[in-house]
Biopython code that builds the backbone (N, CA, C, O; Angstrom):
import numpy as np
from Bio.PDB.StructureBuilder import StructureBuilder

atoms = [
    (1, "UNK", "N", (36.901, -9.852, -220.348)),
    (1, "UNK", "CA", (36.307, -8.558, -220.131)),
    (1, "UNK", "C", (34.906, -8.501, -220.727)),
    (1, "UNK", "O", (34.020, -8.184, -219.933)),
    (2, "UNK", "N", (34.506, -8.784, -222.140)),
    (2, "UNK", "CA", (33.280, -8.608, -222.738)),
    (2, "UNK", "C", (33.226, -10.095, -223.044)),
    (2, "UNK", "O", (34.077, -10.910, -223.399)),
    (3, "UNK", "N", (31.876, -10.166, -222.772)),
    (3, "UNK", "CA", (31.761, -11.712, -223.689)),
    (3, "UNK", "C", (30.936, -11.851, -225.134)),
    (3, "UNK", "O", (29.946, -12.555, -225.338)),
    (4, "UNK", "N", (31.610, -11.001, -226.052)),
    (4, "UNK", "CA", (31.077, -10.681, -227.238)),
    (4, "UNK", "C", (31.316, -12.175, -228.020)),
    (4, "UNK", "O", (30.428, -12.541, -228.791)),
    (5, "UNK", "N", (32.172, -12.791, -227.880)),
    (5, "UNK", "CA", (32.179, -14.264, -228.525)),
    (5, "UNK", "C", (32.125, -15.637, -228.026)),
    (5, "UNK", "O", (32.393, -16.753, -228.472)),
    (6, "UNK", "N", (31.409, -14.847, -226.277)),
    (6, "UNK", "CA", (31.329, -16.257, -225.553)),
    (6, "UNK", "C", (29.536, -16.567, -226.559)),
    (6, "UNK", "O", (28.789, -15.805, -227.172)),
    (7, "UNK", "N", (29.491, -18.384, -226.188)),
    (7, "UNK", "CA", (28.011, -19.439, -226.929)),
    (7, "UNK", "C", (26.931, -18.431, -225.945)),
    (7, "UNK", "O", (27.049, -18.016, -224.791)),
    (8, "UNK", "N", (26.100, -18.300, -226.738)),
    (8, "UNK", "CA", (24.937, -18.033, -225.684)),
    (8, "UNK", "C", (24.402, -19.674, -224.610)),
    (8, "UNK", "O", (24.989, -20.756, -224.636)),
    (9, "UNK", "N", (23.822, -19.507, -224.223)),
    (9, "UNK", "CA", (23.366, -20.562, -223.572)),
    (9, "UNK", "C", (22.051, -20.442, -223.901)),
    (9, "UNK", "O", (21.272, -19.502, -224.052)),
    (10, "UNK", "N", (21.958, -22.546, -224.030)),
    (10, "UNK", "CA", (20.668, -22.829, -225.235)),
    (10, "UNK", "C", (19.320, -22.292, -224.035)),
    (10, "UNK", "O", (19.640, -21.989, -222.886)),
    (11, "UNK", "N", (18.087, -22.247, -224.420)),
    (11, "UNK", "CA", (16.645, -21.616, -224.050)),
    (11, "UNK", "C", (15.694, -22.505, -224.741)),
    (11, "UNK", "O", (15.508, -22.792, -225.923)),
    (12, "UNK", "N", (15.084, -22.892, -223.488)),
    (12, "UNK", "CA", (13.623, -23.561, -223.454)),
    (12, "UNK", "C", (13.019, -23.269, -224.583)),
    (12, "UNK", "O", (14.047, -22.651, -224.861)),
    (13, "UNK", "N", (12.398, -23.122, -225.441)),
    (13, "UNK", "CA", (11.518, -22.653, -226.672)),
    (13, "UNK", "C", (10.039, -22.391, -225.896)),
    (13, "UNK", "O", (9.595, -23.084, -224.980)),
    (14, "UNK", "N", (9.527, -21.453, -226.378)),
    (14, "UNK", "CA", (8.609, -20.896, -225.391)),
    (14, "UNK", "C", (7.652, -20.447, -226.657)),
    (14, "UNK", "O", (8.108, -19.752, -227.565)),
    (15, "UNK", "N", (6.081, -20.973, -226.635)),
    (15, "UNK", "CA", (5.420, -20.684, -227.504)),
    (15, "UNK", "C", (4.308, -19.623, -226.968)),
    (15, "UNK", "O", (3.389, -19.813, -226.171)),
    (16, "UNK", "N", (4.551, -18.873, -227.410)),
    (16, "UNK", "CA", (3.160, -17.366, -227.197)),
    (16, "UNK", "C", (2.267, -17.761, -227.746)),
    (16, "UNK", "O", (2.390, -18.070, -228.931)),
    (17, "UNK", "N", (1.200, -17.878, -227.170)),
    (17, "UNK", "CA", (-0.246, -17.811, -227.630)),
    (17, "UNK", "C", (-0.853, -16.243, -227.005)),
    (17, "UNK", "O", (-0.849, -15.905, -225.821)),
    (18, "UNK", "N", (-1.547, -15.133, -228.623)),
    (18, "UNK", "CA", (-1.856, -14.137, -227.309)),
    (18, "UNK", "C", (-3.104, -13.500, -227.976)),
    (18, "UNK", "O", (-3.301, -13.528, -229.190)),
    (19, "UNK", "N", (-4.192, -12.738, -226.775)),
    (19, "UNK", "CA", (-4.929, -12.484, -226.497)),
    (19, "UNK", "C", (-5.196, -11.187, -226.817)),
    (19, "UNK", "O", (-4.726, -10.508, -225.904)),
    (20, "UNK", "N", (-5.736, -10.444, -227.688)),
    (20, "UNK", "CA", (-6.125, -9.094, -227.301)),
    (20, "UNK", "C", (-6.876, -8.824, -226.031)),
    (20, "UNK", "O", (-6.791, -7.612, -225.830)),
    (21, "UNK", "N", (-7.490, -9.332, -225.196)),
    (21, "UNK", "CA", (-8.137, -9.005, -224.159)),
    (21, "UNK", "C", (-7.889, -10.287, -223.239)),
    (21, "UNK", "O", (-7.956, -11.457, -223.617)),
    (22, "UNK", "N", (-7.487, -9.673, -221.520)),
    (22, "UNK", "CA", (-7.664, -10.053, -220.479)),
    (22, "UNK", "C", (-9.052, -11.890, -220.682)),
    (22, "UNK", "O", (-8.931, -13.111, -220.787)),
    (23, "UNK", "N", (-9.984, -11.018, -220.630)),
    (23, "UNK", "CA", (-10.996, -12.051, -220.569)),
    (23, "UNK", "C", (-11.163, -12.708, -221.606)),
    (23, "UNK", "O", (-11.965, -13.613, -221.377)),
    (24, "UNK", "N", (-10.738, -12.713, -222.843)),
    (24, "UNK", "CA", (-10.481, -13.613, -224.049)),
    (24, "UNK", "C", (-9.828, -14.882, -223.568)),
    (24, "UNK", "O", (-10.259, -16.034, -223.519)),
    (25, "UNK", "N", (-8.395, -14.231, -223.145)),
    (25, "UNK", "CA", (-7.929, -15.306, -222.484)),
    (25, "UNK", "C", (-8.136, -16.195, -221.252)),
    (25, "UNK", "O", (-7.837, -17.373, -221.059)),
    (26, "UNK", "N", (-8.662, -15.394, -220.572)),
    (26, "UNK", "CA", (-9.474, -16.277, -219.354)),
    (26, "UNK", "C", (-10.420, -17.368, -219.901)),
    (26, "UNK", "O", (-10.372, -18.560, -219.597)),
    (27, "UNK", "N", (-11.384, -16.714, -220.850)),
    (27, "UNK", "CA", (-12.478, -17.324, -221.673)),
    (27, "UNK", "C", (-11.539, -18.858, -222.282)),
    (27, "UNK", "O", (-12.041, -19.982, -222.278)),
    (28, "UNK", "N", (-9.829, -18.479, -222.867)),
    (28, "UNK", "CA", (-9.827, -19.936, -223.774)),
    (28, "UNK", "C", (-8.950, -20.485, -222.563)),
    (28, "UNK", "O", (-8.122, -21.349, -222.852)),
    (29, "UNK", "N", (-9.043, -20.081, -221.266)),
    (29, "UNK", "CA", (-8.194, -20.946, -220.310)),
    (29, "UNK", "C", (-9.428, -22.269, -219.674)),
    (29, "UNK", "O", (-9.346, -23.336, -219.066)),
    (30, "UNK", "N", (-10.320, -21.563, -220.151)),
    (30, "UNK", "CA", (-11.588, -21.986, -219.892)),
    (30, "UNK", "C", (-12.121, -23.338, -220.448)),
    (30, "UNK", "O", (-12.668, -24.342, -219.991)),
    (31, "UNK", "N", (-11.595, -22.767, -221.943)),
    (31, "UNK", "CA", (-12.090, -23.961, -222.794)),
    (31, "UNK", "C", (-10.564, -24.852, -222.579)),
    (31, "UNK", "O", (-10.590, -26.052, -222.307)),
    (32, "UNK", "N", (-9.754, -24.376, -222.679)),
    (32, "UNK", "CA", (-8.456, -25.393, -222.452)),
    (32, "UNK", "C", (-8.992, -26.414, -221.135)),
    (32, "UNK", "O", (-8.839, -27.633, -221.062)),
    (33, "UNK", "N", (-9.459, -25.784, -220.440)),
    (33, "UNK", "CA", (-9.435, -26.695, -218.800)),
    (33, "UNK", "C", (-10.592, -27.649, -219.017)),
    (33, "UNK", "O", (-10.465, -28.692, -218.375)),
    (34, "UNK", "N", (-11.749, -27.559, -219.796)),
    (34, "UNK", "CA", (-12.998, -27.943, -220.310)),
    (34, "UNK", "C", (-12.146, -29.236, -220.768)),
    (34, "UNK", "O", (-12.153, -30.242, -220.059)),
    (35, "UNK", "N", (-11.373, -29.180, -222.034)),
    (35, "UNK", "CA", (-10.978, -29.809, -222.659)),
    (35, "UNK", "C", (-10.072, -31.055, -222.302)),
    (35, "UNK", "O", (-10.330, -32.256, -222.391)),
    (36, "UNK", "N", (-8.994, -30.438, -221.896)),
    (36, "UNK", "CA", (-7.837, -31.226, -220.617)),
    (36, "UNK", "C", (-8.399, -31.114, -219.296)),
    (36, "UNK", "O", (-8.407, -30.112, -218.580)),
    (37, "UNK", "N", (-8.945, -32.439, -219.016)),
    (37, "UNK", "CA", (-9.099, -32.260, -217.485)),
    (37, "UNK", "C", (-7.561, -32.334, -216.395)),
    (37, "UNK", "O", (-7.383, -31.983, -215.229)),
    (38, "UNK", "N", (-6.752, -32.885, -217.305)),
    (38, "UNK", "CA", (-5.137, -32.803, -216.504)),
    (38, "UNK", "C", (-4.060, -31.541, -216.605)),
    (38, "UNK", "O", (-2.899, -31.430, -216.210)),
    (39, "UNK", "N", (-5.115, -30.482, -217.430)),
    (39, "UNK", "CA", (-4.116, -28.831, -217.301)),
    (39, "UNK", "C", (-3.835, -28.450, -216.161)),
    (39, "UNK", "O", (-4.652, -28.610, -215.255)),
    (40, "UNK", "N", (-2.769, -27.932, -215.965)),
    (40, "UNK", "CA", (-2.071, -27.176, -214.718)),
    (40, "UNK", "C", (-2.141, -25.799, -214.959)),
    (40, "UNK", "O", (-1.378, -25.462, -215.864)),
    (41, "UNK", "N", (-2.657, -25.070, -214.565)),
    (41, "UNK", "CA", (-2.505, -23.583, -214.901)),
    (41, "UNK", "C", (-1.461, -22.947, -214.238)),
    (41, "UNK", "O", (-1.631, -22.810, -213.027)),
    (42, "UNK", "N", (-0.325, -22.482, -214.756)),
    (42, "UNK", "CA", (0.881, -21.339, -213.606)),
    (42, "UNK", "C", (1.045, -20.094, -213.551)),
    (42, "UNK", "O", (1.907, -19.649, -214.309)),
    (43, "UNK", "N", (0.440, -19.295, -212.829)),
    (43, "UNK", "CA", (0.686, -18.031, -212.503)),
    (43, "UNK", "C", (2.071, -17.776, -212.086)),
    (43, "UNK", "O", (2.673, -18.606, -211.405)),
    (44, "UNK", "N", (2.700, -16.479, -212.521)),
    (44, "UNK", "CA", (4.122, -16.173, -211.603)),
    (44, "UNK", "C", (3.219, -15.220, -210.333)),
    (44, "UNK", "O", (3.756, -15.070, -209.235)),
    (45, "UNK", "N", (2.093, -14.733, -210.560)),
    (45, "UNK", "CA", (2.181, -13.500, -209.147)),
    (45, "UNK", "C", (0.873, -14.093, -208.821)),
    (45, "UNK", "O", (0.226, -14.744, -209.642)),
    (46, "UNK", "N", (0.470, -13.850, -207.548)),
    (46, "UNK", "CA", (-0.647, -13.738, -206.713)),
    (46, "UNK", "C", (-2.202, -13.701, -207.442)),
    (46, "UNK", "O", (-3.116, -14.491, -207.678)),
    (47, "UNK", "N", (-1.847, -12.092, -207.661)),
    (47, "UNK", "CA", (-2.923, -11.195, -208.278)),
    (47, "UNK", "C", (-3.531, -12.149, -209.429)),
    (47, "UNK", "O", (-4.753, -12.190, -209.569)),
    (48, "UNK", "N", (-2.598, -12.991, -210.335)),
    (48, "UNK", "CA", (-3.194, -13.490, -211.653)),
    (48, "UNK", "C", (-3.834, -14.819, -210.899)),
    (48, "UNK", "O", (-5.005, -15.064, -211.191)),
    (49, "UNK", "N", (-3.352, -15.468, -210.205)),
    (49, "UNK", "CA", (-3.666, -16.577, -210.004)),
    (49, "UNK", "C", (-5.024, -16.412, -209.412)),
    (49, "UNK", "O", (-5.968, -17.012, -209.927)),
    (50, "UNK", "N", (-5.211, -15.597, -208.303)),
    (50, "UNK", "CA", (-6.664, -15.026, -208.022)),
    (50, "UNK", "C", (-7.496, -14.854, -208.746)),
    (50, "UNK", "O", (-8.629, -15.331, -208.690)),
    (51, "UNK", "N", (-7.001, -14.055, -209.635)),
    (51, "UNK", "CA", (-8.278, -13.860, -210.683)),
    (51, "UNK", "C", (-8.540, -14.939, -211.545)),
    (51, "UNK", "O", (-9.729, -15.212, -211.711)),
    (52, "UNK", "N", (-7.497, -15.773, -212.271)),
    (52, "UNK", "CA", (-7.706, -17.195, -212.691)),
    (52, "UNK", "C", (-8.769, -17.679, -212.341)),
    (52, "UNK", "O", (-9.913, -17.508, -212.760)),
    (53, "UNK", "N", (-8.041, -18.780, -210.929)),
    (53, "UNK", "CA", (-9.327, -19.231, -210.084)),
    (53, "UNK", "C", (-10.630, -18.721, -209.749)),
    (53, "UNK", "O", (-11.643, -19.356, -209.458)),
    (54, "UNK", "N", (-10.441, -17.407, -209.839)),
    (54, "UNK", "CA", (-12.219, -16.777, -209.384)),
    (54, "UNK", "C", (-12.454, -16.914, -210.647)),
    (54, "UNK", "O", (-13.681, -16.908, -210.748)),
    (55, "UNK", "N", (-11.945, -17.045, -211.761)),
    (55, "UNK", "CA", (-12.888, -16.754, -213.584)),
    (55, "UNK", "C", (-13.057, -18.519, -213.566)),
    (55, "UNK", "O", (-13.985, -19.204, -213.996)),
    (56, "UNK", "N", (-12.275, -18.771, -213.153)),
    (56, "UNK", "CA", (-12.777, -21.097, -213.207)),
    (56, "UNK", "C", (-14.101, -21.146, -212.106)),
    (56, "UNK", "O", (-15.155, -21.733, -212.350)),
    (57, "UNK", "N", (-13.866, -20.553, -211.106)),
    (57, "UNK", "CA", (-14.976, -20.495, -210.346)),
    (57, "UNK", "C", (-16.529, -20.314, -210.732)),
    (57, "UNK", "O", (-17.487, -21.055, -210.509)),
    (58, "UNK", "N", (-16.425, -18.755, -211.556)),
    (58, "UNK", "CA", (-17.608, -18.695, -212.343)),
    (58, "UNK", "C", (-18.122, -19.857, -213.189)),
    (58, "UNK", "O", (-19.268, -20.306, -213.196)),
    (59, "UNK", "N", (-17.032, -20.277, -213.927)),
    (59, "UNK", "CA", (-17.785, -21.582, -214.531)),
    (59, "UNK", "C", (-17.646, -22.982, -213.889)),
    (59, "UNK", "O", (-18.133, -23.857, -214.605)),
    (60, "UNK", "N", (-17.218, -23.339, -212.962)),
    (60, "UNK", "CA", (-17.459, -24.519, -211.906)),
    (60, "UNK", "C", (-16.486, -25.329, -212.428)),
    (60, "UNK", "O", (-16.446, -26.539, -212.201)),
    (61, "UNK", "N", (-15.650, -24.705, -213.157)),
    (61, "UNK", "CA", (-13.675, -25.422, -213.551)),
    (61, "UNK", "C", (-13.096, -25.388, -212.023)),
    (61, "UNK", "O", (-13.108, -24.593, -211.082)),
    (62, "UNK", "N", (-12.426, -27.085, -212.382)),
    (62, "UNK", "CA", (-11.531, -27.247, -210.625)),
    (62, "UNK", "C", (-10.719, -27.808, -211.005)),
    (62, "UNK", "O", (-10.330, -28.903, -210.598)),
    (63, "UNK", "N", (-10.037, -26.785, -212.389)),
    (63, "UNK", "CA", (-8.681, -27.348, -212.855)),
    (63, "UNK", "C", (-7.395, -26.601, -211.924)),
    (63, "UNK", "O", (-7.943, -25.850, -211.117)),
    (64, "UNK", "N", (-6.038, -26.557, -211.778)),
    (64, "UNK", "CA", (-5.364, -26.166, -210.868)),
    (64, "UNK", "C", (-4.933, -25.129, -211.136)),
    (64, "UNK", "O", (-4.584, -24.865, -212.287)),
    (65, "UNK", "N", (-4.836, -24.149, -209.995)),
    (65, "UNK", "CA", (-4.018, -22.384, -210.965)),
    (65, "UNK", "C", (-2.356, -22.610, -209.633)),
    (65, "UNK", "O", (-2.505, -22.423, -208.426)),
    (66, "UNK", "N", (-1.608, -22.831, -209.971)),
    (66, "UNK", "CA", (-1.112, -22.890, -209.012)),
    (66, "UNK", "C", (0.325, -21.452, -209.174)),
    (66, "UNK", "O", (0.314, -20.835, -210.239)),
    (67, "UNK", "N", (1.183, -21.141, -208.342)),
    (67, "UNK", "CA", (1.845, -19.895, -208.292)),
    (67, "UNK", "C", (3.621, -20.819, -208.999)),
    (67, "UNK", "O", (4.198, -21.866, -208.705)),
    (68, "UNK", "N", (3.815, -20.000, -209.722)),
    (68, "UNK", "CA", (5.229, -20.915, -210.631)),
    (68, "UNK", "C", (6.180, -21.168, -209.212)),
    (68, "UNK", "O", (6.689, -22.285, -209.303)),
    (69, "UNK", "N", (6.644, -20.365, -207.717)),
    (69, "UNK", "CA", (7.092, -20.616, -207.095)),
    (69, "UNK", "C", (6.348, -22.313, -206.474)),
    (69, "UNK", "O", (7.278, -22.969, -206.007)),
    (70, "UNK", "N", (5.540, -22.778, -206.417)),
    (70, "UNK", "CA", (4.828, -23.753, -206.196)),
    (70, "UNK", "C", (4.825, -25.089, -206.577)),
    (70, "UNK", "O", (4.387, -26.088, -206.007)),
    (71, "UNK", "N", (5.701, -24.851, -208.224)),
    (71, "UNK", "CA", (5.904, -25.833, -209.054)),
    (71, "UNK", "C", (6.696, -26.502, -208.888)),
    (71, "UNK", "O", (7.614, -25.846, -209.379)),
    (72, "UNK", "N", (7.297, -27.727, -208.419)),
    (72, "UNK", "CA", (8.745, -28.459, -208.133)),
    (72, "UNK", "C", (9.177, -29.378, -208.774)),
    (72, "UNK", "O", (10.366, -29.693, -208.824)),
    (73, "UNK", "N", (8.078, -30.034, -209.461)),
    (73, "UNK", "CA", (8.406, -31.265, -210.705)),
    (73, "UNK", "C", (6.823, -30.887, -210.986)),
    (73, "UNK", "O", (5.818, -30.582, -210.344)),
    (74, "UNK", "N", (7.309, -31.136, -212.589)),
    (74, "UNK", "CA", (6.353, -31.254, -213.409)),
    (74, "UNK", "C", (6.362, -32.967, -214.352)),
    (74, "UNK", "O", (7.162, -33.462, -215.146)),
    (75, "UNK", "N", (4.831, -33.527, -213.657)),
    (75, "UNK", "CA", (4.335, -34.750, -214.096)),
    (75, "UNK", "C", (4.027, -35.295, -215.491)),
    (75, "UNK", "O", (3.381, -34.573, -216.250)),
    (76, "UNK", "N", (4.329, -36.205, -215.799)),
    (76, "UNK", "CA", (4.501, -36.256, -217.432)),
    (76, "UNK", "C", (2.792, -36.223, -217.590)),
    (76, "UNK", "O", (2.407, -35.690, -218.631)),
    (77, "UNK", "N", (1.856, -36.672, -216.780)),
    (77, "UNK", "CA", (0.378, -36.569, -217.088)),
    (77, "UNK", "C", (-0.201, -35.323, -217.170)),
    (77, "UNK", "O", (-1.325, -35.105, -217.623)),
    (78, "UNK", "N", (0.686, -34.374, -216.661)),
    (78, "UNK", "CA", (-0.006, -33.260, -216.526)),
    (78, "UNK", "C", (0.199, -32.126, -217.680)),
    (78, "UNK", "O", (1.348, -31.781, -217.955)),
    (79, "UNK", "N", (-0.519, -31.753, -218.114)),
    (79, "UNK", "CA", (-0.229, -30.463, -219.028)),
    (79, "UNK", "C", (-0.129, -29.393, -218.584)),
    (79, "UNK", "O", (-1.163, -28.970, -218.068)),
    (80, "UNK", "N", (0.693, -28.767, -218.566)),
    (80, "UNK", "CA", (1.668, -27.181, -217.866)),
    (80, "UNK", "C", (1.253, -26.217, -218.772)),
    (80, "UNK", "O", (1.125, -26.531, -219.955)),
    (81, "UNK", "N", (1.015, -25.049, -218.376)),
    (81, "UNK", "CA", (0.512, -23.993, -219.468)),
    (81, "UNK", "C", (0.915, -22.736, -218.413)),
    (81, "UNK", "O", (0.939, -22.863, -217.189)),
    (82, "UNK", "N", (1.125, -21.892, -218.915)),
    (82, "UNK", "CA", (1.347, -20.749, -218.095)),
    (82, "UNK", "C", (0.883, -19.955, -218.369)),
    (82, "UNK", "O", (0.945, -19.777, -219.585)),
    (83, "UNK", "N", (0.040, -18.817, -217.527)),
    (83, "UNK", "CA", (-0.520, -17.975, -217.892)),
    (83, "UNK", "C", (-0.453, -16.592, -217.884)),
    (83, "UNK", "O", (-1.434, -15.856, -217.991)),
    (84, "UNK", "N", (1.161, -16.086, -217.708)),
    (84, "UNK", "CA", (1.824, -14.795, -218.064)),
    (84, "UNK", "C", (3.541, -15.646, -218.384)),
    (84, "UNK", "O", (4.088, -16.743, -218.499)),
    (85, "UNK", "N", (3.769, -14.197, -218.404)),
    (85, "UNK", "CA", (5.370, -14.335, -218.712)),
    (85, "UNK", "C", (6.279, -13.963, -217.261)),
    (85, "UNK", "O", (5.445, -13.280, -216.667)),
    (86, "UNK", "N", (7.281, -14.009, -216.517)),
    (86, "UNK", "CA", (7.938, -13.482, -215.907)),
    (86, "UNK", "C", (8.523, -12.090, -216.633)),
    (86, "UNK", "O", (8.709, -12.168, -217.847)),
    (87, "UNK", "N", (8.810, -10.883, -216.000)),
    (87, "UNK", "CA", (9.284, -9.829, -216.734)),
    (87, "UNK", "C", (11.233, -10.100, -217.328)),
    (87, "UNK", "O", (11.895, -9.453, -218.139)),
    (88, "UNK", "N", (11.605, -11.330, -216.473)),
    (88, "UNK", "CA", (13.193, -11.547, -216.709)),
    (88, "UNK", "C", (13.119, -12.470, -216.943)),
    (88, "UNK", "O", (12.862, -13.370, -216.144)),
    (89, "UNK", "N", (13.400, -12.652, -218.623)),
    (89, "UNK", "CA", (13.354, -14.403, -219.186)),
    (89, "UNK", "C", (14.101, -14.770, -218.236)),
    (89, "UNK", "O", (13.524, -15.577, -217.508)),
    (90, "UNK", "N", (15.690, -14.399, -217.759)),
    (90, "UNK", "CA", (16.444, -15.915, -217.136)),
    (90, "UNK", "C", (15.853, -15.760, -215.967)),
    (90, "UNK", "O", (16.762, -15.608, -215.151)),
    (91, "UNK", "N", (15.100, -15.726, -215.577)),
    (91, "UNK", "CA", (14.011, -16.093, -214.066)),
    (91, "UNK", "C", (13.031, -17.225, -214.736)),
    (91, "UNK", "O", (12.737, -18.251, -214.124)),
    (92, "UNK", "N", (12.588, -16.954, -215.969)),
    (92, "UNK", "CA", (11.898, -17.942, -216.572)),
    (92, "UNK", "C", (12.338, -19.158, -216.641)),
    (92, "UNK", "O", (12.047, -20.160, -215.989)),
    (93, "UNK", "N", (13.429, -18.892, -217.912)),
    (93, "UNK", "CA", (14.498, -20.112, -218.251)),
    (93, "UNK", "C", (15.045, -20.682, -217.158)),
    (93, "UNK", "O", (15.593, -21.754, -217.416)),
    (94, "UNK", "N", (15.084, -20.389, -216.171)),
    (94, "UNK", "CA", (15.926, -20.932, -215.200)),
    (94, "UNK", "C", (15.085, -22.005, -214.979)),
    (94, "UNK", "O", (15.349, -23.183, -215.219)),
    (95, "UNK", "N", (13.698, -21.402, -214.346)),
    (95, "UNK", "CA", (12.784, -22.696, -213.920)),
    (95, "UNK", "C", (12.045, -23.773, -214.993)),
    (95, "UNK", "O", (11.484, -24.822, -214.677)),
    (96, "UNK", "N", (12.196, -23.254, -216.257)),
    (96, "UNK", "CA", (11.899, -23.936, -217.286)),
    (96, "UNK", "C", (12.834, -25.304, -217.180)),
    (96, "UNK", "O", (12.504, -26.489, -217.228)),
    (97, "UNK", "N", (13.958, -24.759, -217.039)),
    (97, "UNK", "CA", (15.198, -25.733, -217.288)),
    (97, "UNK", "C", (15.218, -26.611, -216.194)),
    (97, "UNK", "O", (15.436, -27.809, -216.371)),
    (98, "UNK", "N", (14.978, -26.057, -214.889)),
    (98, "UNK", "CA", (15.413, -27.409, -213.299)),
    (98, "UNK", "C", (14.287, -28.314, -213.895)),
    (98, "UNK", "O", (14.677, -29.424, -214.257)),
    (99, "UNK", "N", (12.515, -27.945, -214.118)),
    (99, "UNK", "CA", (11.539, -28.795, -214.748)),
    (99, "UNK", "C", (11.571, -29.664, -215.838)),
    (99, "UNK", "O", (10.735, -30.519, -216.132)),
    (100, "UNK", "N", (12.892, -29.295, -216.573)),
    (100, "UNK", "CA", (13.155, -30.135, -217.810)),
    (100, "UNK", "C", (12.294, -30.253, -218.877)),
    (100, "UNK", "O", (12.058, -31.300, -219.480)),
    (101, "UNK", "N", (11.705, -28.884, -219.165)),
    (101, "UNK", "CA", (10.608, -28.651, -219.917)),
    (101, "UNK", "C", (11.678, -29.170, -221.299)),
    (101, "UNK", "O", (12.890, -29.360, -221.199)),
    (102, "UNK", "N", (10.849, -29.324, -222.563)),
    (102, "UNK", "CA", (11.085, -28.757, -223.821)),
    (102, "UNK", "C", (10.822, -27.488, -224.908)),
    (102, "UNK", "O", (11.498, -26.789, -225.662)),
    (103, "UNK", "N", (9.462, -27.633, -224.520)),
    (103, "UNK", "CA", (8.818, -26.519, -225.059)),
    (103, "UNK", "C", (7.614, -25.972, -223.830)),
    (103, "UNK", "O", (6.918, -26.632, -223.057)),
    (104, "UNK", "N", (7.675, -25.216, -223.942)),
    (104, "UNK", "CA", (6.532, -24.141, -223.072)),
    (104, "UNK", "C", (5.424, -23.120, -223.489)),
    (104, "UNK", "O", (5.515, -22.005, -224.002)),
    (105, "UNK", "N", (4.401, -23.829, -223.122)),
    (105, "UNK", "CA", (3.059, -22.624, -223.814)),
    (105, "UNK", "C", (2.713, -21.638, -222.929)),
    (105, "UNK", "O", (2.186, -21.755, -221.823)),
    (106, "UNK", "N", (3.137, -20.435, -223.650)),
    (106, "UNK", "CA", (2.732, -19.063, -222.387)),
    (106, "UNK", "C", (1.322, -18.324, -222.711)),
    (106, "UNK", "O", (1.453, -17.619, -223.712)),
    (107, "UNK", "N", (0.373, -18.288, -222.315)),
    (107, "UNK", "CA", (-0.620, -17.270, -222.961)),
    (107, "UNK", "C", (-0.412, -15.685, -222.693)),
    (107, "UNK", "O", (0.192, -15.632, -221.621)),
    (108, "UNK", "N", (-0.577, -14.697, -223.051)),
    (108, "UNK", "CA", (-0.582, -13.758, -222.947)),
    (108, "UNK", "C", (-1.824, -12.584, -223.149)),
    (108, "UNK", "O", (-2.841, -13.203, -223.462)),
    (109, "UNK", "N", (-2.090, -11.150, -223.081)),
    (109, "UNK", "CA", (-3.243, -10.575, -223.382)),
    (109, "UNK", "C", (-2.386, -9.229, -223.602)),
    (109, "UNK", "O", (-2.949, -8.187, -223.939)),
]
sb = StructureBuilder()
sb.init_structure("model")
sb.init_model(0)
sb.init_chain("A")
sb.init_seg("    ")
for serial, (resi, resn, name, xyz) in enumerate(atoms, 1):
    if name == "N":
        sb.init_residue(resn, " ", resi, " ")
    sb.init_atom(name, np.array(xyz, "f"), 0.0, 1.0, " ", f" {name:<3s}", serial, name[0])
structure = sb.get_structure()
């Protein structure tokens, strides 16, 4: 009936990095992509990924913003970073887990 003493089930570890401002963080997605030329940037919605790419645009970054539905394996060369949260961790965790992440860097603002 309740599962007050069922195990939880274990979770990706997910590290917040966060931003008081929108463009702060655009600004250190900036220097991240500067830095790692093999960053992957993951948007969950549209809207962010747009604006991503148009703020890499301004500075002539042609690192990847791609949409988390988009993602199907993640390459051990590549560095994964995400750049919101999903609003339902187990929508998160779920895809954290088929990718076989360990740990996960989310930025936030």
């Amino acid at each position: 009936m309740f599962s007050i003493f069922k195990r939880k089930e274990s979770q990706v570890p997910v590290k917040d990095n966060v931003w008081m401002r929108k463009k702060s963080k655009w600004d250190a997605c900036v220097k991240m992509a500067s830095a790692q030329a093999n960053a992957v940037f993951i948007a969950w919605f549209p809207a962010t990924q747009t604006e991503l790419a148009t703020h890499f645009s301004t500075y002539g970054i042609n690192n990847s913003v791609l949409l988390a539905t988009q993602l199907t394996t993640a390459r051990a060369e590549e560095l994964i970073i995400f750049v919101e949260h999903y609003p339902l961790s187990h929508t998160e965790q779920a895809l954290f887990k088929k990718l076989g992440f360990h740990q996960v860097p989310v930025l936030s603002s």
